[in-house]
N, C-alpha and C positions, 0 to 999 in steps of 0.2 A: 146363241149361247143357251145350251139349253140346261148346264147346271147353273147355279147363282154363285158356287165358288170360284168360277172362271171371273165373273164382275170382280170380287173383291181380290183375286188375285190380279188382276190388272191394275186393278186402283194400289194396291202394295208395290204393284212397279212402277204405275207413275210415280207414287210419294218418295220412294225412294232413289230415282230419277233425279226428283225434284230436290231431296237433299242431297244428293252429290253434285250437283250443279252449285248448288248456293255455298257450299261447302271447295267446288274447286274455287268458284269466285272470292271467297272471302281467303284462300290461300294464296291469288293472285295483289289480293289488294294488300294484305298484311305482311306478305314475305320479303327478307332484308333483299335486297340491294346487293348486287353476285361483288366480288371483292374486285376493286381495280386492279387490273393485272398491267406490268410494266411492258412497256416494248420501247425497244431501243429507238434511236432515231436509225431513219434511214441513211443507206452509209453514201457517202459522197463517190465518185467514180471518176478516179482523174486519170488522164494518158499522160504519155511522155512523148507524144506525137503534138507538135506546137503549132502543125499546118502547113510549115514550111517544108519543099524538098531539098531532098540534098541534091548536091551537083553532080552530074554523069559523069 
């Protein structure tokens, strides 16, 4: 590195690295709760096939 503005502009990308990280965290810890969505029950599946055969 042979300017010294290349240092500080590094350290300007860690810092602000460093605040978007503390910054996604803190929207992970503070953010509502996604809305409960409904879903049906699942549906039951009946035949009209009772096991029995019929006769030949």
């Amino acid at each position: 590195m042979d300017d010294p503005y290349d240092l500080v502009l590094g350290m300007f990308a860690v810092a602000i690295a460093a605040v978007m990280l503390i910054a996604g965290e803190l929207y992970f810890v503070w953010a509502p709760d996604p809305p409960q969505t409904y879903t049906p029950p699942p549906s039951v599946v009946t035949s009209s096939i009772n096991g029995d055969r019929a006769p030949n």
